[in-house]
C-alpha positions as CSV (number, residue, x, y, z in Angstrom):
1,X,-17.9,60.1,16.9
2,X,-16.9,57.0,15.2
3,X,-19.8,55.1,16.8
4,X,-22.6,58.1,15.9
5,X,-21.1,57.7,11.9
6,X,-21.7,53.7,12.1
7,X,-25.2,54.3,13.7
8,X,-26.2,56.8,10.6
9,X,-24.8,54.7,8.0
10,X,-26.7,51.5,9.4
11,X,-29.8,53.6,9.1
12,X,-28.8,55.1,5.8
13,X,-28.1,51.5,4.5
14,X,-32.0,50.3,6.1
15,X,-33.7,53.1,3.7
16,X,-31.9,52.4,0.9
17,X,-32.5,48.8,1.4
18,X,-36.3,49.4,2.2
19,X,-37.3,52.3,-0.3
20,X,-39.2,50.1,-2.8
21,X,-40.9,48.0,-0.4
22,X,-44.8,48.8,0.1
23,X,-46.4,47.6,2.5
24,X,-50.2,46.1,1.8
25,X,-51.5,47.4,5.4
26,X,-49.9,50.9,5.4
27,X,-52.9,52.4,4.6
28,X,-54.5,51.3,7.8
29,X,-51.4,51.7,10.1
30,X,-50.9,55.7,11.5
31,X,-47.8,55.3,13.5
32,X,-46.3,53.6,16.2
33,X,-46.9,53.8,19.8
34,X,-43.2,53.6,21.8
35,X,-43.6,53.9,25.6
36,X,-41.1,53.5,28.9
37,X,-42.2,52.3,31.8
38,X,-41.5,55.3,33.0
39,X,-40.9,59.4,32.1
40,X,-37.2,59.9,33.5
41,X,-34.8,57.4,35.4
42,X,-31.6,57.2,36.8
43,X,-28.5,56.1,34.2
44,X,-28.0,52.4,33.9
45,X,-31.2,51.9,35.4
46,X,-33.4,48.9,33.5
47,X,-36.4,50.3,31.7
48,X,-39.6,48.5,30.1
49,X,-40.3,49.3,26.9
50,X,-43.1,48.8,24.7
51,X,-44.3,49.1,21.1
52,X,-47.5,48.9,19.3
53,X,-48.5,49.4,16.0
54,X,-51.7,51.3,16.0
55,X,-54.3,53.7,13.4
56,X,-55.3,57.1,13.1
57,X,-57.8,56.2,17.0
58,X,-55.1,55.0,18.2
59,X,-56.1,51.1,18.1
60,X,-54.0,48.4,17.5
61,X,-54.1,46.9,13.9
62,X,-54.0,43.0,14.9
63,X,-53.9,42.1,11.1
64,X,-50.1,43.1,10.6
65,X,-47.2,41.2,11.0
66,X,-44.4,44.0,11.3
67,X,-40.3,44.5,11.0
68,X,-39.1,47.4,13.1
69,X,-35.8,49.2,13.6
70,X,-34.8,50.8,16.6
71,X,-31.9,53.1,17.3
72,X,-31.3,55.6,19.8
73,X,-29.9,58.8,17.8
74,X,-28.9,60.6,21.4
75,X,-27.2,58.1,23.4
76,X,-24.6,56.0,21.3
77,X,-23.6,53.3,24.1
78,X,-27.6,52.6,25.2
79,X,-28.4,49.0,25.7
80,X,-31.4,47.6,23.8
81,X,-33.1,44.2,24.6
82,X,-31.0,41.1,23.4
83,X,-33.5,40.8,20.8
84,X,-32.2,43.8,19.5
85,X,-28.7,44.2,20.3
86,X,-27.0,42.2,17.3
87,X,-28.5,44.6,14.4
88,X,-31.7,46.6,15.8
89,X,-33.8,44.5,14.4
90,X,-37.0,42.5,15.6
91,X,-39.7,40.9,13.4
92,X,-43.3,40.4,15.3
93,X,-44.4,37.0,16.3
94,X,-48.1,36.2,16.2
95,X,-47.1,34.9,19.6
96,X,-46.5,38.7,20.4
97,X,-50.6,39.6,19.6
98,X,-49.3,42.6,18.1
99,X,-47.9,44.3,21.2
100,X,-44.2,44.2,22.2
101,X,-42.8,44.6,25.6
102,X,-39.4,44.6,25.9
103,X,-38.6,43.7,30.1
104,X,-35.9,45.5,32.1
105,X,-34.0,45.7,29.5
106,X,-33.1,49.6,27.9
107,X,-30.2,51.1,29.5
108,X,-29.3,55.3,29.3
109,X,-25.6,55.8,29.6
110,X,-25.7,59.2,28.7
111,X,-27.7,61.8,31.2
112,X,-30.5,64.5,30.1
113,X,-32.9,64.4,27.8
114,X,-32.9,60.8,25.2
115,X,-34.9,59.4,22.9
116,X,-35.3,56.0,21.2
117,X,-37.0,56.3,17.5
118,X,-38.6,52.9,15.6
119,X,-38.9,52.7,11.9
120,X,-40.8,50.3,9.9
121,X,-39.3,48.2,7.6
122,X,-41.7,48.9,4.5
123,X,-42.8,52.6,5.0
124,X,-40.0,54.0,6.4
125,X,-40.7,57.7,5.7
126,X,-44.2,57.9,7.3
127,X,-44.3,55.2,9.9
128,X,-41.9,56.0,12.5
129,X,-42.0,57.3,16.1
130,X,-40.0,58.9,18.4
131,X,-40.1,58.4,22.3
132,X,-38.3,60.9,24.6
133,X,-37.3,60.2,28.1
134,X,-35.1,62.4,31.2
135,X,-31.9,60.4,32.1
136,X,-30.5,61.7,35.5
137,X,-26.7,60.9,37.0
138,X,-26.8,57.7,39.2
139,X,-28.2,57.9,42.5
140,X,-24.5,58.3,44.7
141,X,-26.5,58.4,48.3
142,X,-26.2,55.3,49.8
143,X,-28.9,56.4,52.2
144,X,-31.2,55.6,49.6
145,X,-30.0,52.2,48.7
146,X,-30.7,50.5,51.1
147,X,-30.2,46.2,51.3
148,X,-31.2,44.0,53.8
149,X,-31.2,40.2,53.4
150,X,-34.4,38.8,54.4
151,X,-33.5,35.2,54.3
152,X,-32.3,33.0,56.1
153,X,-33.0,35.0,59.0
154,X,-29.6,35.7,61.8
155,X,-29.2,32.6,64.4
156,X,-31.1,30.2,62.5
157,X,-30.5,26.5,62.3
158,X,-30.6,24.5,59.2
159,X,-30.0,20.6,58.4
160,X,-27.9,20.9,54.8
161,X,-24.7,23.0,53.6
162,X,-27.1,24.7,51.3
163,X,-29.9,27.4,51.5
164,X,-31.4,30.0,48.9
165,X,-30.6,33.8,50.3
166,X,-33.1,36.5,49.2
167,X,-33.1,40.2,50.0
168,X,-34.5,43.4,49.2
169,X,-32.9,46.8,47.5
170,X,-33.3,48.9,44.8
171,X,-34.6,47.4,41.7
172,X,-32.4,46.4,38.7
173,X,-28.8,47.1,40.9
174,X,-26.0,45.1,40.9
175,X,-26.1,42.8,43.9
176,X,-22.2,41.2,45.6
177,X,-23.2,38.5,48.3
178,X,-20.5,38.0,50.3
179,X,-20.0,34.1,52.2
180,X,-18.1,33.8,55.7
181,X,-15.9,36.8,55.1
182,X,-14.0,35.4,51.9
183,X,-16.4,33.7,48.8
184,X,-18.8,36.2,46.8
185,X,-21.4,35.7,44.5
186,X,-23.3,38.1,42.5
187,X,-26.9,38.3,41.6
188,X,-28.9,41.3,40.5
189,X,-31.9,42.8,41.8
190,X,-35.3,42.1,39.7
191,X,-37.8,44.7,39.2
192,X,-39.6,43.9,42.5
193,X,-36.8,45.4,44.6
194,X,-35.8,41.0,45.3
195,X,-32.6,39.3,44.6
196,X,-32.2,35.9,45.2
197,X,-29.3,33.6,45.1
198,X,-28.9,30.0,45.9
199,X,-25.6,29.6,48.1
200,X,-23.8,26.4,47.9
201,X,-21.3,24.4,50.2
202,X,-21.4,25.8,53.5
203,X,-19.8,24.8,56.3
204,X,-20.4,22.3,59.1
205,X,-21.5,24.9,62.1
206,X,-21.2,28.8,61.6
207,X,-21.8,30.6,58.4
208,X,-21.9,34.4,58.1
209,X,-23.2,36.7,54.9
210,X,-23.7,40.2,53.8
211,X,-24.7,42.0,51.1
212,X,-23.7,44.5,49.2
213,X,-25.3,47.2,46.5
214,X,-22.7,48.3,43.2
215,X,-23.0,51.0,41.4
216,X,-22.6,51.5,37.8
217,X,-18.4,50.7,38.2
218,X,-19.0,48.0,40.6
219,X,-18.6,50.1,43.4
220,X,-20.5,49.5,46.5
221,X,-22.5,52.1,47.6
222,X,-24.5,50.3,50.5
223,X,-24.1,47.2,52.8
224,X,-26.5,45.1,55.0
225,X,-26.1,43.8,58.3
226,X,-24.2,40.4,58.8
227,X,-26.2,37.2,58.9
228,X,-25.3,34.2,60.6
229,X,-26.6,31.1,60.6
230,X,-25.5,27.4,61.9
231,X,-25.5,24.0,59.9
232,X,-26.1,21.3,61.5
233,X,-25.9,18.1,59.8
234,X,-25.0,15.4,62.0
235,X,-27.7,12.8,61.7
236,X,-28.8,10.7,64.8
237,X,-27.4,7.5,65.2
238,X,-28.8,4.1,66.1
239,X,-26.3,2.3,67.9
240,X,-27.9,-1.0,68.9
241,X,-31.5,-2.2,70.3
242,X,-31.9,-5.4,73.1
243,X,-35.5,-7.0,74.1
244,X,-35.5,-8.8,77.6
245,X,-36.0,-11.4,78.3
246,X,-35.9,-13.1,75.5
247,X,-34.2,-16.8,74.5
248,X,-30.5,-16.7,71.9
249,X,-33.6,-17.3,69.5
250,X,-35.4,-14.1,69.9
251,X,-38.2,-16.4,71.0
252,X,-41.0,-15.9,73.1
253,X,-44.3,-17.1,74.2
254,X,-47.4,-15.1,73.1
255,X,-48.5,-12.5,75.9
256,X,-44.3,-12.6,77.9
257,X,-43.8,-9.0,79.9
258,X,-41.1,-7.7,77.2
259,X,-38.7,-4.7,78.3
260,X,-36.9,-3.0,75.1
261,X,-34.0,-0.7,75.3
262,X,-32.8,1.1,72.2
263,X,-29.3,3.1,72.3
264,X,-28.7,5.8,70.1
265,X,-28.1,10.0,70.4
266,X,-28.8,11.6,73.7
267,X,-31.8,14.2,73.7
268,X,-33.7,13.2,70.3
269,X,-36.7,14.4,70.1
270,X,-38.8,10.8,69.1
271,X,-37.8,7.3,69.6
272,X,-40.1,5.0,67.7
273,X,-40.9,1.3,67.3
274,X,-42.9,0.3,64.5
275,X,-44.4,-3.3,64.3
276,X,-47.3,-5.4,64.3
277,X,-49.2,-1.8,63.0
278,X,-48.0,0.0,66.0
279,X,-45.7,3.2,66.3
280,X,-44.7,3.0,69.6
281,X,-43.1,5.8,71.6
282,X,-39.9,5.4,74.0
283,X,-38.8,7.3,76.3
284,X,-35.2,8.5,77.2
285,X,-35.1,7.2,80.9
286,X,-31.4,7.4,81.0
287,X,-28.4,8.7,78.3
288,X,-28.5,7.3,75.3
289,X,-31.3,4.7,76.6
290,X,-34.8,4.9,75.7
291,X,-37.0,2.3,76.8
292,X,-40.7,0.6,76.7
293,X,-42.4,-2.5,78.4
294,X,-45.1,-4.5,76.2
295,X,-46.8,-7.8,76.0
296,X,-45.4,-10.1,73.3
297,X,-48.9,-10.3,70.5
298,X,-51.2,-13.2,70.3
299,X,-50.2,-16.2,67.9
300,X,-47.8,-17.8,66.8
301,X,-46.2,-15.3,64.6
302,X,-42.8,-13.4,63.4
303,X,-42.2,-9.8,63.5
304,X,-40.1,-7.4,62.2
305,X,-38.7,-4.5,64.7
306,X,-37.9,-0.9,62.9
307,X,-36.7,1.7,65.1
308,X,-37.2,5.7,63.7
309,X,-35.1,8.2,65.6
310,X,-35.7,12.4,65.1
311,X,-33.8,15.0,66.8
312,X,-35.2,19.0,67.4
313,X,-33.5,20.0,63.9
314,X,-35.9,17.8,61.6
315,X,-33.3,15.1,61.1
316,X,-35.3,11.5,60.4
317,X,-33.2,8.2,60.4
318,X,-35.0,5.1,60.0
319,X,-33.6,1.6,60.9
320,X,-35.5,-1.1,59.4
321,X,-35.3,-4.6,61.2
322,X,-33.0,-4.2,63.8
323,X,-34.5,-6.9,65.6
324,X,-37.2,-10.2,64.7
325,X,-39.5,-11.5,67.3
326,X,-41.3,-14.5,66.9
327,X,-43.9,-15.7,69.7
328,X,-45.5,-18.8,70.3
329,X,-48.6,-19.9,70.9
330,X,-49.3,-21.0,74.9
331,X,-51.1,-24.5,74.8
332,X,-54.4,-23.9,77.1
333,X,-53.6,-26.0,80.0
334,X,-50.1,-23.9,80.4
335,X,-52.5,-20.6,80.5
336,X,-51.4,-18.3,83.1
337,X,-54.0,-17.3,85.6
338,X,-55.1,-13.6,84.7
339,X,-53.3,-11.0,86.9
340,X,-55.6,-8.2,88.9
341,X,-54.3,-5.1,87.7
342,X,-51.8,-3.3,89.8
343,X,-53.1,0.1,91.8
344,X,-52.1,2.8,90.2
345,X,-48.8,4.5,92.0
346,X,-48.1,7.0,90.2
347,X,-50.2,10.1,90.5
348,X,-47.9,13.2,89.2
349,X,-49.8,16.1,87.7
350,X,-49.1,16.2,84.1
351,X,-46.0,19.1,82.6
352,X,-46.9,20.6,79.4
353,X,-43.9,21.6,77.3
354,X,-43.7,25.2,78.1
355,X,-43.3,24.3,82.2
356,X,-39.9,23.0,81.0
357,X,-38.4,25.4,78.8
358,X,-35.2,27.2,79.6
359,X,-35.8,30.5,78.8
360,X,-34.1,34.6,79.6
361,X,-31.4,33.0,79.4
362,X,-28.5,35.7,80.6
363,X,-24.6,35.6,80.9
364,X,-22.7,38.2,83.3
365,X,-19.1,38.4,82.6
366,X,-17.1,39.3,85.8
367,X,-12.9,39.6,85.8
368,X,-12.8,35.8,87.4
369,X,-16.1,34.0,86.4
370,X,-18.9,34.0,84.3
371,X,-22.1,33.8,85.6
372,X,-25.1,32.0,83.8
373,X,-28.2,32.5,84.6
374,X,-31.9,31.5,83.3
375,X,-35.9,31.6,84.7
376,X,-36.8,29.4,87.9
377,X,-39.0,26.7,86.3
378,X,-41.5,25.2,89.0
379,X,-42.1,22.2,88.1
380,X,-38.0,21.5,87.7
381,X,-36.5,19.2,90.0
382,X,-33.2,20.1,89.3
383,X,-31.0,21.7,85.9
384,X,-28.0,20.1,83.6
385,X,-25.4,22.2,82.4
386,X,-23.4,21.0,79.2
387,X,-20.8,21.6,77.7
388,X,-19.4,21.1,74.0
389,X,-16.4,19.3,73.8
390,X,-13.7,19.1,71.1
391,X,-15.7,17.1,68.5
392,X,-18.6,19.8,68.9
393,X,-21.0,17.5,70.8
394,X,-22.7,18.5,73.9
395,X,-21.4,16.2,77.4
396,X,-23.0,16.8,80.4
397,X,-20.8,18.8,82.8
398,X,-22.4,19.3,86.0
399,X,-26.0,19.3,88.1
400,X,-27.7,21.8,89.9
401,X,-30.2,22.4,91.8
402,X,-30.7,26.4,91.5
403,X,-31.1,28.1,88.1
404,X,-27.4,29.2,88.6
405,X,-24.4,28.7,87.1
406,X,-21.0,29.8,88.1
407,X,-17.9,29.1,85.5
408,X,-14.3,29.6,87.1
409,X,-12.4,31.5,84.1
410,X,-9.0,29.6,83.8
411,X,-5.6,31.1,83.1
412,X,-4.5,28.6,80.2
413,X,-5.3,30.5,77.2
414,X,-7.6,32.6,75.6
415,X,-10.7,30.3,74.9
416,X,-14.4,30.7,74.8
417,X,-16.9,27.2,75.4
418,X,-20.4,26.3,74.0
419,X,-22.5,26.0,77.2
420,X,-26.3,24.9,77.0
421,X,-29.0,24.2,79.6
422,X,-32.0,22.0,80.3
423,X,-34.2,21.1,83.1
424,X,-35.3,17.7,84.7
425,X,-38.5,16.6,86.5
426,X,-40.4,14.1,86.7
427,X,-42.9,11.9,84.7
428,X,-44.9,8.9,84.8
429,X,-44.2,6.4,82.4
430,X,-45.8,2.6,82.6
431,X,-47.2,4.0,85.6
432,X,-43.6,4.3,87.7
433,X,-41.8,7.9,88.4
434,X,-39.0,8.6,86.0
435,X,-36.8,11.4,86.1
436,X,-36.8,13.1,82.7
437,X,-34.5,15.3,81.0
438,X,-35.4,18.0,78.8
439,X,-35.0,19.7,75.7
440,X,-31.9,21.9,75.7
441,X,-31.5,25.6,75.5
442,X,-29.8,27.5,72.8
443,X,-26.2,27.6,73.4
444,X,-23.8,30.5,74.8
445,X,-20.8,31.2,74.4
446,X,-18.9,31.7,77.3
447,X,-14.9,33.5,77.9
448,X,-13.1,30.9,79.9
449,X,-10.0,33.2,80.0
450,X,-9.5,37.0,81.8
451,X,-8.0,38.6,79.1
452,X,-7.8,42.0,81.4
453,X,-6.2,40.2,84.4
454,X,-3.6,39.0,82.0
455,X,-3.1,42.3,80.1
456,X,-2.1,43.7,83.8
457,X,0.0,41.2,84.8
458,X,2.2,41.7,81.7
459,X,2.5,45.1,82.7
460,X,3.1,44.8,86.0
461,X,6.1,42.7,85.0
462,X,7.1,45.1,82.4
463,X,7.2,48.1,85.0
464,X,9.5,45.8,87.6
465,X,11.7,44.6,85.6
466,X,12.5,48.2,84.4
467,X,12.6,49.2,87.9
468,X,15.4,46.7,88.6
469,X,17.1,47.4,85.4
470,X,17.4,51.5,86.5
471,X,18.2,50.3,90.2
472,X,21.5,47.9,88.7
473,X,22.6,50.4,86.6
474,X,22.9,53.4,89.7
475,X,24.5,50.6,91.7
């Protein structure tokens, strides 16, 4: 009641303030046009609004620079735009071209039928409209509020602790984003049925998130599914590059066979060497080792060796002059006969990516193994199985030959490992057969540990040592 009394004595105090004010355009201004963006909606729900100042057919006057007032006289806890909310009143821009629209922004508390009425500031008595709208109770059936987070999308991989979420709900609802089962963030839902959020400081491997819609009292009424992604932000690593043969100088004459070895991560996806203009590409031919053999250029000259190094996740590190080669001239009566070119001796057909690919992979978990196993590639000339080890990086654990893998579960404790596949063949390179490794598979997780055969043995030992007890106590 008290608030109804303070809304008719603001407007009592507005006409009394306004009475002898005339305004030079009334005669040319009819009334004002107040619309919502829609006839009825739910309470609390975000409405457009939208006023014009128009004449008798209903055109807008575009000479008038207006003061309004607007007040709801039904619903005493409504929410008007911000531009309103201090005293309920707003003074047109000529930025506004003499149309208003308020965005999202009118809120019903109160259900049935509500109206919102605008005066104007100079003529009061004849230039005012009223606007009438249905306000129904808040939608309790979380059937139809519905959330699903849209991205990042489950089992992805990113390369930073950060990534923006967005979803889809019902528009203008409070939105709770919950991170890894403990942090949560709140966003709301924009008229387009989106909400976004940019989520911060995630952690180093698994990250899991959900979604939730509130009602009015912040309570949820709907959920999504869980999301889970991994962050994966180890970088790859150069560890140390060697030319041979070369002189303590790093000198060689123009034209000199060169081998060159660079160590860093195992499985990269590119090895490069830029110099001279060239981007050469190296090849893993063993763990941690990928090589190339070149001729030393023409002239007596020095150059600069970079090395770039990429791995599958879109992680680029580039080392710039890990190594300077300087060649010298050969005088021309030291000129080396020209060598006939070797007969080719390598004649494997060529593998396109997809010939290599682990893929359907499956897992069958038995009572005392685990058994993994994944499609029979043709071209394969055998298949590594790795494991992750305590400082989450992948080792290679054993060979085989058939896509079969059989994994012994343990009795130590309960415990579940990271294993991963990939295949080898081989490839030509330089002209010379070279086993190759490669790319891995996703990873699965594995149980190392029967947690039934255990559950039974503890009872077993239960059930006999009561036996015994009942059988000392007759003796």
């Amino acid at each position: 009641m008290l608030k109804t009394m303070k809304r008719i004595f603001k407007v009592l105090f507005f006409l009394l303030l306004t009475f002898n004010l005339a305004s030079v355009f009334a005669g040319t201004i009819d009334h004002f046009q107040v619309e919502f963006s829609k006839p009825s909606a739910m309470q609390f729900e975000g409405l457009d609004i939208t006023i014009k100042a128009v004449d008798k057919n209903n055109e807008i006057v575009k000479d008038y620079v207006w003061t309004v007032l607007a007040i709801s006289e039904t619903d005493d806890s409504i929410q008007l735009p911000e531009d309103l909310a201090s005293d309920n009143w707003y003074t047109f821009k000529l930025s506004d071209q003499w149309v208003k629209k308020f965005e999202n922004w009118v809120k019903f508390s109160s259900i049935w039928e509500q109206s919102v009425s605008v005066y104007d500031a100079d003529d009061y008595q004849n230039l005012i409209w009223k606007w009438d709208i249905t306000i129904i109770q808040a939608n309790t059936d979380t059937k139809k509020i519905e959330i699903e987070i849209l991205t990042p999308e489950t089992n992805t991989t990113i390369t930073k602790n950060s990534v923006k979420l967005s979803g889809a709900t019902k528009k203008n609802h409070q939105i709770k984003i919950e991170v890894n089962n403990k942090d949560n963030i709140t966003t709301t839902s924009n008229s387009d049925w989106i909400f976004e959020k940019e989520i911060e400081n995630l952690n180093t491997w698994d990250n899991t998130f959900k979604a939730y819609v509130l009602d009015a009292d912040e309570n949820i009424i709907w959920e999504s599914s869980v999301v889970t992604i991994k962050v994966d932000d180890n970088k790859p690593s150069f560890k140390k590059i060697i030319l041979s043969p070369l002189s303590a100088s790093w000198t060689v004459e123009e034209l000199t066979d060169i081998d060159v070895k660079v160590f860093a991560n195992k499985w990269l996806k590119t090895v490069k060497l830029l110099f001279n203009d060239w981007v050469i590409s190296l090849s893993e031919t063993e763990d941690w080792v990928y090589t190339w053999s070149f001729k030393a250029p023409e002239w007596n000259n020095t150059y600069n060796l970079d090395v770039v190094l990429a791995d599958n996740l879109g992680h680029i590190v580039t080392e710039k002059n890990t190594a300077t080669l300087q060649t010298l001239a050969v005088e021309k009566n030291s000129a080396k006969p020209e060598e006939k070119p070797k007969p080719k001796t390598c004649n494997l057909p060529n593998i396109k990516e997809s010939d290599l690919k682990i893929t359907w992979l499956k897992l069958v978990t038995l009572k005392n193994k685990s058994i993994l196993t994944w499609n029979k590639l043709e071209k394969a000339e055998s298949y590594d199985i790795f494991k992750k080890n305590s400082e989450w990086k992948f080792e290679l654990l054993k060979n085989v030959k058939i896509p079969k893998f059989e994994i012994e579960i343990t009795w130590d404790k309960i415990k579940y490992n990271m294993f991963a596949v990939s295949a080898k063949a081989k490839w030509c390179i330089e002209d010379k057969e070279t086993v190759i490794t490669w790319d891995l598979s996703d990873a699965t997780k594995i149980k190392t540990w029967p947690a039934e055969t255990i559950l039974m043995l503890i009872l077993a030992l239960i059930l006999w040592f009561g036996f015994m007890f009942i059988k000392r106590r007759k003796a």
